[in-house]
N, C-alpha and C positions, 0 to 999 in steps of 0.2 A: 554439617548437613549437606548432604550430594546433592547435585543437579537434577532435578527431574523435569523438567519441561524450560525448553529453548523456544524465544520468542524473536523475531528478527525482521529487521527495519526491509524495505524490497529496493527500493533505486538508490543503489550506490553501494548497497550491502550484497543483497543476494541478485539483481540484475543491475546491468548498466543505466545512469543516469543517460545517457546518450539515445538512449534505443528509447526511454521515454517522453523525452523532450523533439528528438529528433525524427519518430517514427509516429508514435502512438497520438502525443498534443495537434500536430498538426494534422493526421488522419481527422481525429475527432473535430475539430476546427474547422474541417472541410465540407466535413459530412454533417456537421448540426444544421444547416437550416434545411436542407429537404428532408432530414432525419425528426424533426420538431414539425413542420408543418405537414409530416404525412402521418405522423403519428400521435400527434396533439390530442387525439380522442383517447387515445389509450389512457387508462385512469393510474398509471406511476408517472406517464409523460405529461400528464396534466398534474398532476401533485407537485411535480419537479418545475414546472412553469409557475404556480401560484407561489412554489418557494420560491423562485428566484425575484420573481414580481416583490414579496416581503424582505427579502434581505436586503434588496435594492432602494426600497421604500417609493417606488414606483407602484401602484396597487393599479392602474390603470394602463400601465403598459403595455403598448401593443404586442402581438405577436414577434413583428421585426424589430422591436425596441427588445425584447427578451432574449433574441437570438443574437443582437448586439453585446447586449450586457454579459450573457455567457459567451461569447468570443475573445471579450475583454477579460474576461476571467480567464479564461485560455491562457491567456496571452503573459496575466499575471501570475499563473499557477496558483490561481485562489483556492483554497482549502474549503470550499462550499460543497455543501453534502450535495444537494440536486445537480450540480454541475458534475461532481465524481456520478451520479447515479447515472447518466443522461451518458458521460461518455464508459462507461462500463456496458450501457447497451449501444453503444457504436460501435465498441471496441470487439465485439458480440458478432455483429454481423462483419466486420471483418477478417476475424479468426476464421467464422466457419467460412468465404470466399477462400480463405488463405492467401489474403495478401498480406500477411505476415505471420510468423513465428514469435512466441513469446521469448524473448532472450534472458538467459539465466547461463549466470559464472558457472562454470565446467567445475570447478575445484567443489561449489553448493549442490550441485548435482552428484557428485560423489559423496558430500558428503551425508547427505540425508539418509542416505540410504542406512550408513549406520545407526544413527540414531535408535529407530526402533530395535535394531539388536542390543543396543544399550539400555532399552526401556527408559527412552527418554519421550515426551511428548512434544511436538512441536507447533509451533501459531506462528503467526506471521499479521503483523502490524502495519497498516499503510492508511495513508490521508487515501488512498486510493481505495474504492468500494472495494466490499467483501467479496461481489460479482465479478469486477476488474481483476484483483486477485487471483479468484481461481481459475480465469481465462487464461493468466500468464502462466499459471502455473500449469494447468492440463493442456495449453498448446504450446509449450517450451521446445524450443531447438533438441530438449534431453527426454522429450515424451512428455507424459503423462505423469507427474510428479504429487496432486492431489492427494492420491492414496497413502504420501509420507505424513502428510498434515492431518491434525487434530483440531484446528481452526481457523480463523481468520478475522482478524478487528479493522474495524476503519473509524469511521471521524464518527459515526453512533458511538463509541466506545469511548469519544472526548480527544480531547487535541493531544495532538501527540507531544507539544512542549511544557502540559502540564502533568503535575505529579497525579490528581485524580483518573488521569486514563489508566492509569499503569497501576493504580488501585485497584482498578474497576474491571483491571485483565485477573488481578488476581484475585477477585473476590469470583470473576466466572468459572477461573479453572478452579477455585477450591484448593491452593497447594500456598505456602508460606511464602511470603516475598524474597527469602534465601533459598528457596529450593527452584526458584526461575531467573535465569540467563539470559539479557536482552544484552543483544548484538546490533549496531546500529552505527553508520559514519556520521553521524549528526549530532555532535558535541550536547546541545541543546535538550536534545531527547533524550541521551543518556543521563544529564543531569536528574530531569523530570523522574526519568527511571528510577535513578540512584536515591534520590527523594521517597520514592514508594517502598524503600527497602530491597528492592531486587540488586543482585551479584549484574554487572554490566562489563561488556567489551566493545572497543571502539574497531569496528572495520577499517582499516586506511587502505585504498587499494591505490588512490593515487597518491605522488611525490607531493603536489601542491596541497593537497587536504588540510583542514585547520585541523591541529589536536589538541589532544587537552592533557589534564592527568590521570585519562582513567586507563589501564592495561589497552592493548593493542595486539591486533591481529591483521596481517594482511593477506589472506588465504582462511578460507574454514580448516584446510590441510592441518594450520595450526592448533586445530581447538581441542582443546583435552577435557572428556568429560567423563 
């Protein structure tokens, strides 16, 4: 059974872990308390504030006790939906300034482009919002890249270390868990993957990477579909 839709992890796979941690968390980080307390009325920045107020078990927390708690999360790279949703709209206002570019591997940039010649369909996976996502991807160093993509999942879609996310992708797209290809440098996730029945490749792009026993790519260059 062929390939027909490629699914792929984003920081470490198809953009640099560096340019996230190093660029994007502390942009976000800077920008959250006048970003929350001028926008606190808007009704997704007030739903992302009562989530965070509930996950925290804080239900009476201040305004600046919130903007704390999501800093610390920053700081922990916590996998918390309102904290992805909150810097996805920071991340928002700073594309369209253009104080940065979204950074994406030159080798994933070339490669996408095949794909749709191959009638392959392509998603793309991140603990990072579906919003975050298509920012990086429609303001990348290589353009406007969106229009390769036929989706995007994030932590709605369930944790990415468990086997039910990766169910949950393919019961969306409708195709067999042999007929989709999750590429991902995250040992973990592949497992989860390989769990739901999907074909997996592990990215290695650095020397020091943990690996494991699943097939390896270090370049999309490599990928045969």
């Amino acid at each position: 059974m062929g390939i027909r839709a490629i699914v792929v992890d984003t920081a470490g796979t198809t953009t640099d872990l560096n340019f996230i941690q190093d660029t994007l968390f502390p942009y976000s980080a800077k920008a959250l308390p006048d970003f929350i307390k001028e926008n606190q009325s808007n009704v997704l920045v007030d739903n992302c504030i009562c989530d965070v107020r509930d996950i925290a078990l804080e239900p009476e927390a201040s305004l600046d006790r919130v903007i704390e708690i999501l800093q610390q999360w920053v700081a922990e790279d916590r996998k918390a939906t309102p904290l992805k949703t909150l810097q996805g709209l920071i991340w928002k206002q700073g594309y369209a300034k253009g104080e940065f570019k979204g950074h994406i591997f030159p080798d994933f940039i070339e490669a996408v482009k095949g794909f749709k010649a191959h009638n392959v369909r392509l998603y793309s996976f991140s603990s990072g919002s579906v919003d975050a996502q298509k920012l990086l991807f429609s303001h990348s160093d290589g353009g406007d890249l969106t229009q390769y993509f036929d989706g995007h999942f994030d932590t709605r879609t369930g944790n990415k270390l468990f086997k039910q996310a990766y169910s949950n992708i393919i019961n969306t797209i409708s195709l067999a868990p042999k007929q989709v290809l999750f590429i991902s440098d995250v040992i973990e996730e592949l497992k989860a993957a390989d769990q739901a029945g999907l074909r997996t490749l592990q990215m290695v792009r650095e020397t020091t990477q943990r690996t494991g026993d699943f097939k390896q790519i270090t370049s999309f260059d490599e990928l045969e579909i």
